[in-house]
PDB file with SEQRES, HELIX, SHEET and CRYST1 records, atoms N, CA, C and O in Angstrom:
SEQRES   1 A   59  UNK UNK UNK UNK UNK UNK UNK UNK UNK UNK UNK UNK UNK          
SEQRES   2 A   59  UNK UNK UNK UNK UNK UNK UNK UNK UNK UNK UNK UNK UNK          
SEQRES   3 A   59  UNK UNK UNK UNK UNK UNK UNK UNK UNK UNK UNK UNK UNK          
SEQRES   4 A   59  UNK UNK UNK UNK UNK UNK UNK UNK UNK UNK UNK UNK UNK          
SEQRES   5 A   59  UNK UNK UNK UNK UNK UNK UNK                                  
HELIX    1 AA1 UNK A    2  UNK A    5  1                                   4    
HELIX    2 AA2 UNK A   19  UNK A   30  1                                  12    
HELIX    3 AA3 UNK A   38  UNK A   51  1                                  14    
SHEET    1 AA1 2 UNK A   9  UNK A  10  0                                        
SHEET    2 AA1 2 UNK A  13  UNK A  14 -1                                        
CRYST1    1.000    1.000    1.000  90.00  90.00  90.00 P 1           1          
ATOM      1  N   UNK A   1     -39.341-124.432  68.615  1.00  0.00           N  
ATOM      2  CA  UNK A   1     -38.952-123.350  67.732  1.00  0.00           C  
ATOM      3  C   UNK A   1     -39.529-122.029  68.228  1.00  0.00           C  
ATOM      4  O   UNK A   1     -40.725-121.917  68.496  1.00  0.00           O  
ATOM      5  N   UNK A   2     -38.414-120.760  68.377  1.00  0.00           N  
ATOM      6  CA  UNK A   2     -39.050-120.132  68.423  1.00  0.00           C  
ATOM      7  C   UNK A   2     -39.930-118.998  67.841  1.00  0.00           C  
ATOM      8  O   UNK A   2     -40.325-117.991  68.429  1.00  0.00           O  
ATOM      9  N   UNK A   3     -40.167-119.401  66.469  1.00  0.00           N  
ATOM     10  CA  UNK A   3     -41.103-118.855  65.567  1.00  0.00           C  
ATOM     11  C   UNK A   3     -42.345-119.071  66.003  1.00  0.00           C  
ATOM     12  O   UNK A   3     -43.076-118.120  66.283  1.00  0.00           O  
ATOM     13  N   UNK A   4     -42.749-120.356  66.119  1.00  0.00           N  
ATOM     14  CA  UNK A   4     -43.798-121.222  66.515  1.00  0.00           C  
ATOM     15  C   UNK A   4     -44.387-120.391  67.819  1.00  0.00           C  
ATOM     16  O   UNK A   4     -45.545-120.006  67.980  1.00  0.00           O  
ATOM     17  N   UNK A   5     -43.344-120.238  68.634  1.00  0.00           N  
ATOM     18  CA  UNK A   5     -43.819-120.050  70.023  1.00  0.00           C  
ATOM     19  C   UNK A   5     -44.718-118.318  69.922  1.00  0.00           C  
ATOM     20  O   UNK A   5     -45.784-117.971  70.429  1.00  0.00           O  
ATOM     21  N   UNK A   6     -43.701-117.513  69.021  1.00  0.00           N  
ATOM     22  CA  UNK A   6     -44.518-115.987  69.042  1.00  0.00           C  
ATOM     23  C   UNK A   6     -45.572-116.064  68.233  1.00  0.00           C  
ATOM     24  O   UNK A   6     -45.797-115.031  67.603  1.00  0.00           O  
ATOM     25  N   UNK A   7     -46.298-116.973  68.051  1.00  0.00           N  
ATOM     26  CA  UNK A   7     -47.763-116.986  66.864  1.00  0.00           C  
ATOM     27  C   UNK A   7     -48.393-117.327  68.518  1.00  0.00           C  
ATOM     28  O   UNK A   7     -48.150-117.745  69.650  1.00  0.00           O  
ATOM     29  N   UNK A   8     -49.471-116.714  67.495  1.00  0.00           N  
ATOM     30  CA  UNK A   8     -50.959-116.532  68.600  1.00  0.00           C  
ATOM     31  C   UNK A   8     -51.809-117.668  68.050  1.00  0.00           C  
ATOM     32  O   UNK A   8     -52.519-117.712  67.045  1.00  0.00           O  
ATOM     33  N   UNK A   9     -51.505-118.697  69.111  1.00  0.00           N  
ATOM     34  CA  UNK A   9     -52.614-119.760  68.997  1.00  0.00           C  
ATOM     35  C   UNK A   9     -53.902-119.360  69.241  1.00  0.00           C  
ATOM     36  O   UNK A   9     -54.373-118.611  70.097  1.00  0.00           O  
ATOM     37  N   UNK A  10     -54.461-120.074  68.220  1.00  0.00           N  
ATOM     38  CA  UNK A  10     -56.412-120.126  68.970  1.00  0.00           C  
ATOM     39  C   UNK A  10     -56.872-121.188  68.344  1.00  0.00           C  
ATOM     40  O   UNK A  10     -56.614-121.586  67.208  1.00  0.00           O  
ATOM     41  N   UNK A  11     -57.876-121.819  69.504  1.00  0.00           N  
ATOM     42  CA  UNK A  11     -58.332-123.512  69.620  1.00  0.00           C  
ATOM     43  C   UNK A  11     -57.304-124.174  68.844  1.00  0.00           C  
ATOM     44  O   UNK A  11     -57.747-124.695  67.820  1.00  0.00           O  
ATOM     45  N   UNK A  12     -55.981-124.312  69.045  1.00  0.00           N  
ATOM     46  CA  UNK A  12     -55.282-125.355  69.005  1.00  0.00           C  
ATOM     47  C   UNK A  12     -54.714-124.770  67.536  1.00  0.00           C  
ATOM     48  O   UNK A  12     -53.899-125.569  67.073  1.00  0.00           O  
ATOM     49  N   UNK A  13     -54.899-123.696  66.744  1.00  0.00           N  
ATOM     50  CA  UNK A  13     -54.311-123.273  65.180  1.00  0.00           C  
ATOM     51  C   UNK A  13     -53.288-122.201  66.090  1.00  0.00           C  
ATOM     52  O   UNK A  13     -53.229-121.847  67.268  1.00  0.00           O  
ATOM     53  N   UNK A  14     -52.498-121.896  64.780  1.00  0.00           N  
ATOM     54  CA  UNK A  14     -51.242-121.348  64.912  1.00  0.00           C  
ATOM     55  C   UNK A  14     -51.326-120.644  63.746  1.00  0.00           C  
ATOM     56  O   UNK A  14     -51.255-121.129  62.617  1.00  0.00           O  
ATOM     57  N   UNK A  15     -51.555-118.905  64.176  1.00  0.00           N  
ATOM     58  CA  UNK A  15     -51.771-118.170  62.792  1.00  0.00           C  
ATOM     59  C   UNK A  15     -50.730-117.997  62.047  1.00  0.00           C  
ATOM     60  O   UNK A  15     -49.713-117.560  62.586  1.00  0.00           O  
ATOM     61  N   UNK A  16     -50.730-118.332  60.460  1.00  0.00           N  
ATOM     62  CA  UNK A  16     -49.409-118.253  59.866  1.00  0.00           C  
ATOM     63  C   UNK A  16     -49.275-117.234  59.012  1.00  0.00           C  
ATOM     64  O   UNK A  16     -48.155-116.900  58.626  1.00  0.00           O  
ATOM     65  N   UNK A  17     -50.423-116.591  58.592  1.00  0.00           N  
ATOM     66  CA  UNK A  17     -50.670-115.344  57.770  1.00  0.00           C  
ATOM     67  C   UNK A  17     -52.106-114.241  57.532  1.00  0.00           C  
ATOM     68  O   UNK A  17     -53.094-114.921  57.255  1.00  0.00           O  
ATOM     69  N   UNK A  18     -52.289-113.336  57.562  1.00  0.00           N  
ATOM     70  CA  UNK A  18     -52.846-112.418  57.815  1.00  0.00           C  
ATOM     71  C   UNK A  18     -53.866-112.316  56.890  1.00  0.00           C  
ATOM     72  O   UNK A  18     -53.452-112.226  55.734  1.00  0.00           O  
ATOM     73  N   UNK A  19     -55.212-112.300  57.039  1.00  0.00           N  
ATOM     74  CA  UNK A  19     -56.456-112.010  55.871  1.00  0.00           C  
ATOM     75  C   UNK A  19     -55.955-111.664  54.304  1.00  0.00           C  
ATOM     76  O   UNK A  19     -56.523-112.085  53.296  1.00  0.00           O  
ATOM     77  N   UNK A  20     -54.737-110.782  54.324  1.00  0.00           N  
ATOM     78  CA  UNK A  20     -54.264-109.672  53.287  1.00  0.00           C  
ATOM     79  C   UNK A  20     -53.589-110.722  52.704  1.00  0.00           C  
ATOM     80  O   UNK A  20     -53.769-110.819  51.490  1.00  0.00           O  
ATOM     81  N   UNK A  21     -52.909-111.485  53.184  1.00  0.00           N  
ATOM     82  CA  UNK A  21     -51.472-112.282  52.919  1.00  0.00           C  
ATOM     83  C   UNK A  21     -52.007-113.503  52.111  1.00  0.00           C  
ATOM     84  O   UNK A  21     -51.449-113.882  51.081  1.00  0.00           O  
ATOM     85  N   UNK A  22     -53.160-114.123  52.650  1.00  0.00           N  
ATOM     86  CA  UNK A  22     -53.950-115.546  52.006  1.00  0.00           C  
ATOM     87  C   UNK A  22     -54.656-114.948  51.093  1.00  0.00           C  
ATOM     88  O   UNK A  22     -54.864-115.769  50.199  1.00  0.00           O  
ATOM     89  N   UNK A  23     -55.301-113.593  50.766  1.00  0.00           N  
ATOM     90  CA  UNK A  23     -55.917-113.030  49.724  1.00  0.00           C  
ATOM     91  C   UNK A  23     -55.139-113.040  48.983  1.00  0.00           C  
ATOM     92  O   UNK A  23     -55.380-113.765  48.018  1.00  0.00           O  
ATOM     93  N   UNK A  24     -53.847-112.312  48.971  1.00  0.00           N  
ATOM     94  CA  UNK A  24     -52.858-111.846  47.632  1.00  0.00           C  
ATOM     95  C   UNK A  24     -52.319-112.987  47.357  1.00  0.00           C  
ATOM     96  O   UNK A  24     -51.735-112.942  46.274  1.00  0.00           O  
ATOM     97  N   UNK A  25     -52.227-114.653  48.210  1.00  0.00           N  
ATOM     98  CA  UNK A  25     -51.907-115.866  47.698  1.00  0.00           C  
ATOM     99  C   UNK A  25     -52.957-116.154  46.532  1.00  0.00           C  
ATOM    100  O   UNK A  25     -52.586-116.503  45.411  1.00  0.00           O  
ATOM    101  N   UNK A  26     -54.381-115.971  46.903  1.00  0.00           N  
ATOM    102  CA  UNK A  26     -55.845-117.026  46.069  1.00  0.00           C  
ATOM    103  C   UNK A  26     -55.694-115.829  44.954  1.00  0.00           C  
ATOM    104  O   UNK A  26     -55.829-116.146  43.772  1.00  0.00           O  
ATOM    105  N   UNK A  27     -55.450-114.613  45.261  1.00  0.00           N  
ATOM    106  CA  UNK A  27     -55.059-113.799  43.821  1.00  0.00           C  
ATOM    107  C   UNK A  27     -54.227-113.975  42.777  1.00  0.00           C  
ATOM    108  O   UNK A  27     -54.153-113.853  41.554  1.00  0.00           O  
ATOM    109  N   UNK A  28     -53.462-114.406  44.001  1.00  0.00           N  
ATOM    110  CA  UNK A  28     -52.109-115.230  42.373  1.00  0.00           C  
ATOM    111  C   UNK A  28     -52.399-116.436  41.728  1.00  0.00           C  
ATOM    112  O   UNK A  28     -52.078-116.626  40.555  1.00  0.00           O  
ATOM    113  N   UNK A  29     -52.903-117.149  42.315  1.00  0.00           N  
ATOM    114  CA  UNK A  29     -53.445-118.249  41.477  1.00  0.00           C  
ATOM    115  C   UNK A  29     -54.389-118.037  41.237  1.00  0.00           C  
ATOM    116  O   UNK A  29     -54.356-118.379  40.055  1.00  0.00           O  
ATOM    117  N   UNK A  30     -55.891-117.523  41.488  1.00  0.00           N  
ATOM    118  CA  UNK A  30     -56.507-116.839  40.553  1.00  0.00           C  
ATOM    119  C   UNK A  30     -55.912-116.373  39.294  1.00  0.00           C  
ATOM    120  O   UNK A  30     -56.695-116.736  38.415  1.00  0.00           O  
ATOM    121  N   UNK A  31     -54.876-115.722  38.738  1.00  0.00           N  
ATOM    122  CA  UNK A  31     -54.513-114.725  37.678  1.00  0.00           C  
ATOM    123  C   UNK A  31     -53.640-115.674  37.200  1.00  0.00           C  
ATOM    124  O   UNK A  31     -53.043-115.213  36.227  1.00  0.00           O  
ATOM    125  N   UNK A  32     -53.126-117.406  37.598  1.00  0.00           N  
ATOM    126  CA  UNK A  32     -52.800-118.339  36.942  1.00  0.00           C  
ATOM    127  C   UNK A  32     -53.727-119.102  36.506  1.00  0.00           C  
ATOM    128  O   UNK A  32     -53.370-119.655  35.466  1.00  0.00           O  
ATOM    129  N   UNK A  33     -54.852-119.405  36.864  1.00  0.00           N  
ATOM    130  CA  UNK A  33     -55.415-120.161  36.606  1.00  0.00           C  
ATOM    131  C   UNK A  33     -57.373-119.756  36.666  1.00  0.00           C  
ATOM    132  O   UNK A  33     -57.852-119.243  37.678  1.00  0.00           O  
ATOM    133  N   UNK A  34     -58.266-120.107  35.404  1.00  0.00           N  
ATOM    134  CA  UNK A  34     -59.423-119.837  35.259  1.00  0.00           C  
ATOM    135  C   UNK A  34     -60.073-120.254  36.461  1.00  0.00           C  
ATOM    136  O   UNK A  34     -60.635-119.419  37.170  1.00  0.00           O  
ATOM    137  N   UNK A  35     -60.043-121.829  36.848  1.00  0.00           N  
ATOM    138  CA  UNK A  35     -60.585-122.268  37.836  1.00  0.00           C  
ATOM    139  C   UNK A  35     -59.697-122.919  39.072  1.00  0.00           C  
ATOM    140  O   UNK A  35     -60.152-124.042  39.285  1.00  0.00           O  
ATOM    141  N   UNK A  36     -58.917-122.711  39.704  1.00  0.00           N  
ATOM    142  CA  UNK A  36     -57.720-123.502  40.601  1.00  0.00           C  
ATOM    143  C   UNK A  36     -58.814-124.750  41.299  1.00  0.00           C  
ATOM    144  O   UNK A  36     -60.007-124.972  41.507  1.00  0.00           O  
ATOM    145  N   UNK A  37     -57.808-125.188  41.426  1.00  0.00           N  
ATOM    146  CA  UNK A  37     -58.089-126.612  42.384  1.00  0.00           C  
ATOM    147  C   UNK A  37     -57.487-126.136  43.739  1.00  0.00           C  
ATOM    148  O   UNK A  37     -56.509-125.410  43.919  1.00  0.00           O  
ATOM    149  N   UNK A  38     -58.295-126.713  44.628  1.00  0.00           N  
ATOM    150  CA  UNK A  38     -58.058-126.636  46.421  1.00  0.00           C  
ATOM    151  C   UNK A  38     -56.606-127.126  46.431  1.00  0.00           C  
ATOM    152  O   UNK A  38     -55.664-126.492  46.906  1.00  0.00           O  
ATOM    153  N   UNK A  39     -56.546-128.205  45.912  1.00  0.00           N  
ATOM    154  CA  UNK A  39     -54.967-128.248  45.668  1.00  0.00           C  
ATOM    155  C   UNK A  39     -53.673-127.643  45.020  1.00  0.00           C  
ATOM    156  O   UNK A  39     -52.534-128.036  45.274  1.00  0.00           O  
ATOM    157  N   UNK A  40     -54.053-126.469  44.003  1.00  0.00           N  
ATOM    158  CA  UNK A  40     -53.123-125.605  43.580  1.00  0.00           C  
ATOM    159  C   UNK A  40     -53.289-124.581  44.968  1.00  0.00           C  
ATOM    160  O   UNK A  40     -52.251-124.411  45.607  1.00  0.00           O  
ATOM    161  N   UNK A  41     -54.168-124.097  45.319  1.00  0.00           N  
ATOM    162  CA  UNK A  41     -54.573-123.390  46.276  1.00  0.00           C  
ATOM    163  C   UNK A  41     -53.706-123.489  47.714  1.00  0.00           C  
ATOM    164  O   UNK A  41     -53.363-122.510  48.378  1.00  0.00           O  
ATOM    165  N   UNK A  42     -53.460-124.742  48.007  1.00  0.00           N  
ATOM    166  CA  UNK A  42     -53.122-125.792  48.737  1.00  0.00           C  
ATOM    167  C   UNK A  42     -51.612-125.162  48.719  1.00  0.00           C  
ATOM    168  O   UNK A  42     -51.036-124.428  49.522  1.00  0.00           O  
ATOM    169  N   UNK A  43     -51.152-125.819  47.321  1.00  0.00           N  
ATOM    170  CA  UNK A  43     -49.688-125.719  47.229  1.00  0.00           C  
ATOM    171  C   UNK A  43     -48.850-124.154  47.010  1.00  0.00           C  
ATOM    172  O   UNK A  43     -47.638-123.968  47.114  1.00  0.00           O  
ATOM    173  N   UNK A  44     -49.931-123.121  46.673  1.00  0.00           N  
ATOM    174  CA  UNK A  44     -49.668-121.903  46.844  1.00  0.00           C  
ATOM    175  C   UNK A  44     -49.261-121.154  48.257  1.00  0.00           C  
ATOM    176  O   UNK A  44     -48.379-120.348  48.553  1.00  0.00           O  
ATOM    177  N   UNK A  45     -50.326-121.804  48.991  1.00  0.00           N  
ATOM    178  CA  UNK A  45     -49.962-121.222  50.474  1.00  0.00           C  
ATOM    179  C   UNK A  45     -49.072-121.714  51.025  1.00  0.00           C  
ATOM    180  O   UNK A  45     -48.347-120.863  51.541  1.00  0.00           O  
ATOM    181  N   UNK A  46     -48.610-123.162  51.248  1.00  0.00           N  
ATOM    182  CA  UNK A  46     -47.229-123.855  51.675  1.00  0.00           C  
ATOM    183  C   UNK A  46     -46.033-123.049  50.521  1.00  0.00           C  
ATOM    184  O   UNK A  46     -44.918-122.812  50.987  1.00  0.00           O  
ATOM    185  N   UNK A  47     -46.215-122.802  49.589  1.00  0.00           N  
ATOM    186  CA  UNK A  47     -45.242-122.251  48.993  1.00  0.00           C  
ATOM    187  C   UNK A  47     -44.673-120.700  49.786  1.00  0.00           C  
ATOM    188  O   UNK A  47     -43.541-120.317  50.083  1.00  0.00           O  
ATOM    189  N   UNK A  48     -46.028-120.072  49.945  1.00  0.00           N  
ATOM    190  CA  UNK A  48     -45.521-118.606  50.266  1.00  0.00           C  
ATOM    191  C   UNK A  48     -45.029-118.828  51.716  1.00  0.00           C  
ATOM    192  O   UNK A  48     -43.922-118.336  51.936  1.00  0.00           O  
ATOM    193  N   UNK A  49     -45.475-119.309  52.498  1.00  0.00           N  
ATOM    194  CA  UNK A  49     -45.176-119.322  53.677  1.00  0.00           C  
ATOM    195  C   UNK A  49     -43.809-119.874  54.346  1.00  0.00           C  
ATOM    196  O   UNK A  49     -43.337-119.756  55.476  1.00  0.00           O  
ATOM    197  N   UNK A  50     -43.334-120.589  53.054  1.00  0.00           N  
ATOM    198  CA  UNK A  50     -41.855-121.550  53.256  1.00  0.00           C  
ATOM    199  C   UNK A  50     -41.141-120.416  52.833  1.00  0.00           C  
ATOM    200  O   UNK A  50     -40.126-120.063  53.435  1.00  0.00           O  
ATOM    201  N   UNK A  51     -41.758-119.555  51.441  1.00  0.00           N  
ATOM    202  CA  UNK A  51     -40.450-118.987  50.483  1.00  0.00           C  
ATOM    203  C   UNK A  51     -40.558-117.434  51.114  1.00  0.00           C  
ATOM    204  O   UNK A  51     -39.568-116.717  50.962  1.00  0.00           O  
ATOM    205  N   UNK A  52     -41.607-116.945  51.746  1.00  0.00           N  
ATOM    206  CA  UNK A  52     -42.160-115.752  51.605  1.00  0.00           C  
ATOM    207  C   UNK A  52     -42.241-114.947  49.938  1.00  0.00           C  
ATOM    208  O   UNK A  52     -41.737-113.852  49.686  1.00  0.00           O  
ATOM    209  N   UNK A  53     -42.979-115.792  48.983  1.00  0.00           N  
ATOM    210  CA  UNK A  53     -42.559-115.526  47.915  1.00  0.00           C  
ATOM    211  C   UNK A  53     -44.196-116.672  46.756  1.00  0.00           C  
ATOM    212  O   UNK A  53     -44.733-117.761  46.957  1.00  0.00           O  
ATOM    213  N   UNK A  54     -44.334-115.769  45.842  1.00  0.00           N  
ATOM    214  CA  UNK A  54     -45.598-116.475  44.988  1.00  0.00           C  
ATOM    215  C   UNK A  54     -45.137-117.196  44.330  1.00  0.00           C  
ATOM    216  O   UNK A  54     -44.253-116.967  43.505  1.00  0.00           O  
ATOM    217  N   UNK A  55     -45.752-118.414  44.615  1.00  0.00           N  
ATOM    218  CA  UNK A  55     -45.730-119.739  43.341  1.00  0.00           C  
ATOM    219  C   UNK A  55     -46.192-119.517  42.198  1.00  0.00           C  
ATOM    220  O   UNK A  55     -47.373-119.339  41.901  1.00  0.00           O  
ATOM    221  N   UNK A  56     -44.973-119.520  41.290  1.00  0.00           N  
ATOM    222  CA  UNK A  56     -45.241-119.608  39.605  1.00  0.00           C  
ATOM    223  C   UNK A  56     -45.623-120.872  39.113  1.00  0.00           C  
ATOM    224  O   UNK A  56     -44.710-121.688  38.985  1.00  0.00           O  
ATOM    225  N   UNK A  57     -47.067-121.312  38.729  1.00  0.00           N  
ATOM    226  CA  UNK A  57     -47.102-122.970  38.185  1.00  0.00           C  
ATOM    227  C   UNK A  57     -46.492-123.100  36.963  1.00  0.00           C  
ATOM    228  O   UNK A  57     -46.324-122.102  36.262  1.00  0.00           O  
ATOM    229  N   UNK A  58     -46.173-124.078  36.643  1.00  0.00           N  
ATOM    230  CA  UNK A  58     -45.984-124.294  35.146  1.00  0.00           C  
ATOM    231  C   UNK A  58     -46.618-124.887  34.581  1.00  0.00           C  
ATOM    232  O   UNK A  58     -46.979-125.971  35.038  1.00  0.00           O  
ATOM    233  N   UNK A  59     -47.139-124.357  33.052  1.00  0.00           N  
ATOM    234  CA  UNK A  59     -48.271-124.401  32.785  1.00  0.00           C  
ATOM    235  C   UNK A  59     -47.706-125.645  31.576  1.00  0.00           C  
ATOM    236  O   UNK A  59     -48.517-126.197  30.833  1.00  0.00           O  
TER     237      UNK A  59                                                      
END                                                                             
């Protein structure tokens, strides 16, 4: 793929989003949730990165 190929590997990772980008993800679920789980956390970032777009949980 060539998405894959223009990311800048380092030791073997493949950057998928930017300091700013994983902050404003743990922010949104922050402002869903008092305490998130590594796993809402989890499913927030596979979300944005598939949808380019914030996961709404349902509460």
């Amino acid at each position: 793929m060539i998405f894959y190929q223009n990311k800048r590997k380092k030791n073997g990772w493949i950057e998928t989003l930017d300091g700013a980008g994983i902050e404003d993800v743990i922010d949104n679920v922050n402002n869903q949730f008092e305490n998130p789980s590594l796993d809402q956390l989890f499913q927030a970032f596979l979300y944005y990165f598939e949808n380019d777009a914030f996961l709404v949980f349902k509460k």
